[in-house]
C-alpha positions as a printed NumPy array, in Angstrom:
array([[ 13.674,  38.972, -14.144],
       [ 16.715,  36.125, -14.163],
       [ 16.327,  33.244, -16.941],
       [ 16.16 ,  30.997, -14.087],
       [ 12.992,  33.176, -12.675],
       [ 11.649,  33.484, -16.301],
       [ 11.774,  29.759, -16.653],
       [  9.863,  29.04 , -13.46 ],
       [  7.098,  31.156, -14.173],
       [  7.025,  29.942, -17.688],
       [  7.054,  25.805, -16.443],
       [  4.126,  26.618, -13.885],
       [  2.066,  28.361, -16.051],
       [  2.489,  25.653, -18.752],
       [  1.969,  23.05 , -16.926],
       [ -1.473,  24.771, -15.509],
       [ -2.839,  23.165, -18.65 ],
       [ -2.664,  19.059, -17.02 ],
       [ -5.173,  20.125, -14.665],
       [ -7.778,  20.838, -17.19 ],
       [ -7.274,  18.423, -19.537],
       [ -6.325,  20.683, -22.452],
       [ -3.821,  23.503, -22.702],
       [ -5.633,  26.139, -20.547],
       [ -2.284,  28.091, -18.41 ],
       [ -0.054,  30.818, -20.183],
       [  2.592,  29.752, -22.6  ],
       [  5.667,  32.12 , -22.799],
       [  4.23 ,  34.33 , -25.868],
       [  1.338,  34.744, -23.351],
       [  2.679,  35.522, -19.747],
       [  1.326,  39.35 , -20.265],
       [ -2.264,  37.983, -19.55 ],
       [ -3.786,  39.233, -16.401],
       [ -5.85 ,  37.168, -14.388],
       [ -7.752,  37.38 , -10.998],
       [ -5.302,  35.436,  -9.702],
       [ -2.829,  36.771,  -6.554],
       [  0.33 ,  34.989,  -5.699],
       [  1.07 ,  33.933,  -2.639],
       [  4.332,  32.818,  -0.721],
       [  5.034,  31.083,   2.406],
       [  8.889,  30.963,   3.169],
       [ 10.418,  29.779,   6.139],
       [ 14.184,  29.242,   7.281],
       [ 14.263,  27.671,  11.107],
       [ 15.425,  24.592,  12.711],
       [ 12.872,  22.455,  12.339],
       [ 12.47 ,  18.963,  14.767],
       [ 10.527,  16.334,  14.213],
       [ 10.427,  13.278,  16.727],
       [ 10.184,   9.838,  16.544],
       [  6.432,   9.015,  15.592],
       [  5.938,  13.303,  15.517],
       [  4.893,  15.526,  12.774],
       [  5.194,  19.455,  11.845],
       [  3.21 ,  21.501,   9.688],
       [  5.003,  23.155,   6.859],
       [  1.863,  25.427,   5.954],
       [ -1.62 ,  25.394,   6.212],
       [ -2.873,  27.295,   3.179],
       [ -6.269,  28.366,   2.334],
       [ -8.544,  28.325,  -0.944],
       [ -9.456,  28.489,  -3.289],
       [ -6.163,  28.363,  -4.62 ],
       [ -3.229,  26.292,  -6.087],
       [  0.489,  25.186,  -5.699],
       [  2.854,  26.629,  -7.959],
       [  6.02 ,  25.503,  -6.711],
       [  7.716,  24.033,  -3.522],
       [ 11.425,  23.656,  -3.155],
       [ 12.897,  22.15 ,   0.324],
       [ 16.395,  21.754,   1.421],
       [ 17.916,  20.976,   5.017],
       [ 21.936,  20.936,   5.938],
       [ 22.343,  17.327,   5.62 ],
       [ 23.285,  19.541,   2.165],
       [ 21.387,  16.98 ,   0.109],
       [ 21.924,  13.645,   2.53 ],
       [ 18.094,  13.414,   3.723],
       [ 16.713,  11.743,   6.682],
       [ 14.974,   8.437,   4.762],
       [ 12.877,   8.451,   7.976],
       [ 11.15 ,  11.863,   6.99 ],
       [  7.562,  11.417,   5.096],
       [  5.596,  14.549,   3.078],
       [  2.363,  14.379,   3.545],
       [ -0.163,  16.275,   1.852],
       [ -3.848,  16.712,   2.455],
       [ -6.508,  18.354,   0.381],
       [ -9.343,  20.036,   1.61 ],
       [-11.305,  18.247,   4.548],
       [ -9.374,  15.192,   3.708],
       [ -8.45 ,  13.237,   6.693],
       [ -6.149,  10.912,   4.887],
       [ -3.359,  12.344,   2.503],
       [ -3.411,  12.269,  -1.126],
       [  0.283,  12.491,  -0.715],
       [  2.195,  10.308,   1.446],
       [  5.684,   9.184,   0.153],
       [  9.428,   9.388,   2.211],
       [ 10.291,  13.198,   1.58 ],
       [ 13.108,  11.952,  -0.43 ],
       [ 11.974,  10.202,  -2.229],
       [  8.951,  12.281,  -3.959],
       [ 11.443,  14.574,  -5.233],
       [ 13.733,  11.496,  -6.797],
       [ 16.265,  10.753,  -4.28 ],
       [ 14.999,   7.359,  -3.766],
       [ 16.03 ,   5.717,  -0.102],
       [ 17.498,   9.243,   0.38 ],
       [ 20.271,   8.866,  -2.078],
       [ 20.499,  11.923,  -3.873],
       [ 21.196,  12.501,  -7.494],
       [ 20.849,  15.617,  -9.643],
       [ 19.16 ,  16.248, -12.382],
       [ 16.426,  18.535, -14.093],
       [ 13.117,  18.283, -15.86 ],
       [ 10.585,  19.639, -16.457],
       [  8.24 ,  19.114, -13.215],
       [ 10.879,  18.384, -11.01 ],
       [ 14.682,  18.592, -10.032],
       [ 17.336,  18.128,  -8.055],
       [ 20.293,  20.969,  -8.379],
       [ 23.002,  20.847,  -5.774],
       [ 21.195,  20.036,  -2.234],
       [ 17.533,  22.395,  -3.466],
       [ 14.761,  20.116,  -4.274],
       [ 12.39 ,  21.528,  -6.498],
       [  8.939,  20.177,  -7.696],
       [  6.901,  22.791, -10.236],
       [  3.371,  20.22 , -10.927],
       [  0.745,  22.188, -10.05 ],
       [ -1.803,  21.615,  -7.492],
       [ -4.638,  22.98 ,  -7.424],
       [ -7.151,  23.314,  -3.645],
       [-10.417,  24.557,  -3.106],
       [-10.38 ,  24.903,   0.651],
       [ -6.899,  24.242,   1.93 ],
       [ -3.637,  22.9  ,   1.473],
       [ -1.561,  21.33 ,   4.104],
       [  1.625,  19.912,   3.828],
       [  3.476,  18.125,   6.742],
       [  6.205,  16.72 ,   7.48 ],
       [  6.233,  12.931,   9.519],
       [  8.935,  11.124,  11.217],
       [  8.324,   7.205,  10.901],
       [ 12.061,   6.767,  11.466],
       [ 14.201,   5.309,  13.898],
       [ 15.501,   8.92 ,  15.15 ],
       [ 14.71 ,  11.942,  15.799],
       [ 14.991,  14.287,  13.406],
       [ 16.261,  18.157,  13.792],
       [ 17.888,  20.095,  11.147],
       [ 17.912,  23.91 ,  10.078],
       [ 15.168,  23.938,   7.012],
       [ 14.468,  25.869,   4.165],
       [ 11.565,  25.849,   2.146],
       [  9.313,  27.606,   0.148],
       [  5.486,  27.153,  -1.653],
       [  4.381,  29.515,  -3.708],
       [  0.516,  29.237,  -4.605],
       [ -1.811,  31.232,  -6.284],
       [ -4.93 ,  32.584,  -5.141],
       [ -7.929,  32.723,  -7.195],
       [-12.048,  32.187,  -7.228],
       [-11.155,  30.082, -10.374],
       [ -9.95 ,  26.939,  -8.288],
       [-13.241,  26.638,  -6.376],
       [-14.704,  24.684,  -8.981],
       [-11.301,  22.809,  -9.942],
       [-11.924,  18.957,  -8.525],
       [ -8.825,  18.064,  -9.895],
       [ -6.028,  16.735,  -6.875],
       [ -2.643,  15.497,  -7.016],
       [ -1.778,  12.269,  -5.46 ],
       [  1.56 ,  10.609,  -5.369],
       [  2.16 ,   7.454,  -4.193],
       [  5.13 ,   5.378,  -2.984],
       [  5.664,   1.399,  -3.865],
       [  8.334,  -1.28 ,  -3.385],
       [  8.831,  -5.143,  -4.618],
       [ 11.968,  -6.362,  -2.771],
       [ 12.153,  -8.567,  -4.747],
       [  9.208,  -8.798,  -7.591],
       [  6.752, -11.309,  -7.656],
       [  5.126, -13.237, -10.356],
       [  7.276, -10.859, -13.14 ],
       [  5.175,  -8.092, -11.845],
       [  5.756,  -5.053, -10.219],
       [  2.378,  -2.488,  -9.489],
       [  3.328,   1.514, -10.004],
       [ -0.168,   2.282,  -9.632],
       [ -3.728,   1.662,  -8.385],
       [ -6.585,   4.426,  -8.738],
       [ -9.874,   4.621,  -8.663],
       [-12.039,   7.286,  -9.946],
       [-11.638,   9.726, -13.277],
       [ -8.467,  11.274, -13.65 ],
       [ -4.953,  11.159, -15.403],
       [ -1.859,   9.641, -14.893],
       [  1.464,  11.982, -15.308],
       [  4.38 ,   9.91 , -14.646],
       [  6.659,   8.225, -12.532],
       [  9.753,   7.884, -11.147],
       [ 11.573,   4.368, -10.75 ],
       [ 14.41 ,   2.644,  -8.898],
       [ 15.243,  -0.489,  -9.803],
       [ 17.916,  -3.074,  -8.495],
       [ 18.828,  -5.867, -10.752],
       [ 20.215,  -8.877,  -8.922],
       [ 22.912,  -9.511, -11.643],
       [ 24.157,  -6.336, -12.341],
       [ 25.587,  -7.901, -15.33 ],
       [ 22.81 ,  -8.799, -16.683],
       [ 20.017,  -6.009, -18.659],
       [ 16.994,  -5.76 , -16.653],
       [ 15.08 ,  -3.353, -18.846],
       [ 12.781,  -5.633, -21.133],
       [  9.764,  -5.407, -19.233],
       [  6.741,  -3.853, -21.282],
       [  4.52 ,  -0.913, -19.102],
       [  0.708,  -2.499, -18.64 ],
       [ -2.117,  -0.059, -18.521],
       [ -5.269,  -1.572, -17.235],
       [ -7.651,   1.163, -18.07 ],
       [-11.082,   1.165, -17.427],
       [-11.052,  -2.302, -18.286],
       [ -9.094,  -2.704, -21.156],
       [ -5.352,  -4.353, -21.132],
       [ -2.867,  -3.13 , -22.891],
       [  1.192,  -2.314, -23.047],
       [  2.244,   0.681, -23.44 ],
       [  5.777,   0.186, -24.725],
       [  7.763,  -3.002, -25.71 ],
       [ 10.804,  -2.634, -23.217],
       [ 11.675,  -0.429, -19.84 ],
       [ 14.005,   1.13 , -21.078],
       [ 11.69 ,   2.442, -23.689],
       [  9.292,   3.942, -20.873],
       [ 11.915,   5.771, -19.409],
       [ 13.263,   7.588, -22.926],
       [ 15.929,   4.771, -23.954],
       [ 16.549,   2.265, -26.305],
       [ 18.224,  -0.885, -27.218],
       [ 19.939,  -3.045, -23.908],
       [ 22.931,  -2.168, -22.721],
       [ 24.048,  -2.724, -18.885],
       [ 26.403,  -0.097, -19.247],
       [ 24.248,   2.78 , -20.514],
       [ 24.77 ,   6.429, -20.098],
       [ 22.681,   8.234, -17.675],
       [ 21.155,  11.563, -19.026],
       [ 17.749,  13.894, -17.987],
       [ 15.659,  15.511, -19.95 ],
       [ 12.081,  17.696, -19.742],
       [ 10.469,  14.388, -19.92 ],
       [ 12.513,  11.779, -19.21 ],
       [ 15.58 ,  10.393, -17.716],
       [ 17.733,   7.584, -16.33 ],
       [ 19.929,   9.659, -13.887],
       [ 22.019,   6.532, -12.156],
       [ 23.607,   3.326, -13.411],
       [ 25.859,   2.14 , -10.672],
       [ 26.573,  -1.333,  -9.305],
       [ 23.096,  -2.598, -10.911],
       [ 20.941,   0.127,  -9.362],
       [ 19.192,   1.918, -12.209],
       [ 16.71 ,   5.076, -11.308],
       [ 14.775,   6.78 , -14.306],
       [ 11.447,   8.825, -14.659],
       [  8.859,   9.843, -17.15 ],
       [  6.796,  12.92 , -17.051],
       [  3.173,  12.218, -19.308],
       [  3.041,  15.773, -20.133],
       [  2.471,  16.087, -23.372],
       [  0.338,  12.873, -23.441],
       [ -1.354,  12.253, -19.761],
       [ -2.68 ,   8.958, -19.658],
       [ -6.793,   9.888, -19.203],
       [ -9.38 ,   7.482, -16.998],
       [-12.602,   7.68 , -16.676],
       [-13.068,   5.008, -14.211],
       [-10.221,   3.547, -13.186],
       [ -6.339,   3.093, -13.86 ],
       [ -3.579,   0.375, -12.597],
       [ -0.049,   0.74 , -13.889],
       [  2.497,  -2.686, -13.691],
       [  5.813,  -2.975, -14.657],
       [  7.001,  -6.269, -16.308],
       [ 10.41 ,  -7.153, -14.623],
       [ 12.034,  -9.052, -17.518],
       [ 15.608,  -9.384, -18.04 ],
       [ 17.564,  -9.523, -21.727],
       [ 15.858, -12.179, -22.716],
       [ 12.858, -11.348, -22.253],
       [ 10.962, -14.085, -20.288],
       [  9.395, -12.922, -16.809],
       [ 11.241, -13.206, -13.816],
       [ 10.111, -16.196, -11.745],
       [ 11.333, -15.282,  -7.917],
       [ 14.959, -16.883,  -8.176],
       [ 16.458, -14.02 , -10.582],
       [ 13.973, -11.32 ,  -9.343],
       [ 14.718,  -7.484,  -9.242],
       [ 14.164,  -5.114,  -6.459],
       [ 11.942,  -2.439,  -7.66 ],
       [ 10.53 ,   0.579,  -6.051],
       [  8.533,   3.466,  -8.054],
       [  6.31 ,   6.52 ,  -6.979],
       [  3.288,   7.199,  -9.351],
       [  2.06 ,  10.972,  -9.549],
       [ -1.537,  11.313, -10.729],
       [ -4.277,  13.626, -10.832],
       [ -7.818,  12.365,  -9.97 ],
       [-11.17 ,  14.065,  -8.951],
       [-11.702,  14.653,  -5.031],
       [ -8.843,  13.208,  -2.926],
       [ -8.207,   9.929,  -2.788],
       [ -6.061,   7.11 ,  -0.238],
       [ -3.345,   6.069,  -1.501],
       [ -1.306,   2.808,  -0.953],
       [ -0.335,   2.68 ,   2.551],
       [  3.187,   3.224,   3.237],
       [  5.029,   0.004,   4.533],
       [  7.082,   0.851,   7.636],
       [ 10.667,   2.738,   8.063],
       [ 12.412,  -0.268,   8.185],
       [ 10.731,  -2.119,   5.159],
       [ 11.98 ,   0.4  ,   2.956],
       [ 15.026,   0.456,   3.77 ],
       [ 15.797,  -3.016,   4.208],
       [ 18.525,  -3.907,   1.62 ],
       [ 17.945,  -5.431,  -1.726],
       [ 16.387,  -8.986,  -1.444],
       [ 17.217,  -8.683,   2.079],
       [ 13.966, -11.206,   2.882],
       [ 16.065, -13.935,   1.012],
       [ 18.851, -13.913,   2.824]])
């Protein structure tokens, strides 16, 4: 086995554990437990095309069973399609508990691609790689949708490798990522996150474009309004996202955890994975974002930020998520509906 091999199968079985609510999957001093579980693989390389208002089925797996990896990469070589949308339904679901630009999900926000590596996702060269685990009882499909203003046809690799076992039958536990943009924030306040239910929140992933690039944007405190009760999470942004202390110029880095992979022109992107520390509901959960700048008072609509985030959470049963606002919404430039 290659490191690189020996790491993936370590990371999966790790992170088995945020389905279950307590550390239940197979460190590395324990990866020589059997289990009833058989591994599965479905691996294409094709030209794949994709119309205007069309979809096409990546893979239709059946349960009981869950996703232990998917990796994707097209010769664009890293330059995706922003028109291209992953959806993902569980079980008898008619509406996706996954429905964010393909791009985008992965970190490449409005298709710009950046790489980087943690430890649920990453980015390395033009192979997109995403290791959270998601578990199915009856199926899995994932599709890819073309809400663009092109076709789309490209040669396509990808790859999901999912394990088969009686074991997820009971699992109610779904993944559900979903995709959110305030061009330009409102009322200081910009939502990552609405859900409904009993479940856990793992993290996020966040672009944000400060209108004066000169100025620091990151002094907004993350709100958590869980199952009733208010509160913030951390007293700055740049806090959230594994930083500290303002400084317009700062240094990008990633880590397992966290990371703020582009500071460019005042277009910051960071994420944070709630691994270790998954933020737990029991009824319900909405995530906002104070846009503040460096000193610290909320934006009021004149000096507002353009912010877009996707929220990754796991929840019992499948649920909607935010709609997606059309192709040319997202990409509409930075307080474009100013101008």
């Amino acid at each position: 086995m290659t490191f690189s091999q020996f790491r993936r199968a370590t990371l999966a079985a790790i992170l088995l554990g945020l389905t279950h609510g307590h550390m239940v999957g197979q460190p590395a001093p324990d990866l020589y437990r059997i289990t009833d579980g058989v591994t599965q693989t479905r691996t294409e390389f094709q030209q794949v095309s994709v119309p205007m208002g069309g979809e096409h089925v990546l893979a239709d797996l059946r349960g009981p069973g869950k996703v232990t990896y998917f990796y994707i990469t097209d010769d664009s070589v890293g330059k995706w399609y922003p028109g291209l949308l992953l959806k993902v339904y569980w079980d008898d679901a008619t509406e996706p508990g996954i429905c964010v630009p393909l791009a985008d999900f992965f970190g490449a926000v409005a298709g710009r691609s950046v790489e980087y590596q943690s430890a649920v996702m990453q980015i390395n060269h033009a192979c997109f790689m995403c290791y959270l685990p998601m578990p199915f009882s009856k199926r899995a499909r994932f599709v890819l949708a073309n809400d663009g203003d092109r076709d789309y046809s490209r040669k396509v690799a990808y790859g999901i490798d999912h394990e088969q076992s009686r074991t997820y039958a009971r699992e109610k536990s779904r993944l559900h990522c979903e995709w959110r943009r305030s061009n330009p924030v409102t009322n200081g306040l910009h939502t990552i996150l609405v859900a409904r239910g009993r479940g856990q929140y793992v993290g996020s992933i966040l672009q944000a474009v400060s209108r004066n690039h000169q100025v620091w944007f990151g002094e907004g405190d993350t709100i958590f309004h869980l199952d009733g009760k208010a509160f913030a999470h951390t007293p700055g942004t740049e806090d959230e996202y594994g930083s500290c202390w303002e400084d317009p110029n700062w240094r990008t880095f990633s880590a397992p955890y966290c990371g703020h992979l582009l500071n460019e022109n005042g277009v910051n992107r960071m994420f944070r994975w709630y691994v270790a520390n998954p933020v737990r509901f029991q009824k319900a959960l909405k995530v906002e974002l104070q846009n503040q700048h460096e000193n610290g008072t909320p934006t009021t609509g004149t000096d507002s930020d353009d912010y877009t985030s996707l929220a990754f959470w796991y929840q019992e049963g499948s649920q909607k998520v935010a709609p997606l606002p059309s192709f040319k919404e997202r990409m509409a430039g930075s307080f474009s509906d100013q101008k």
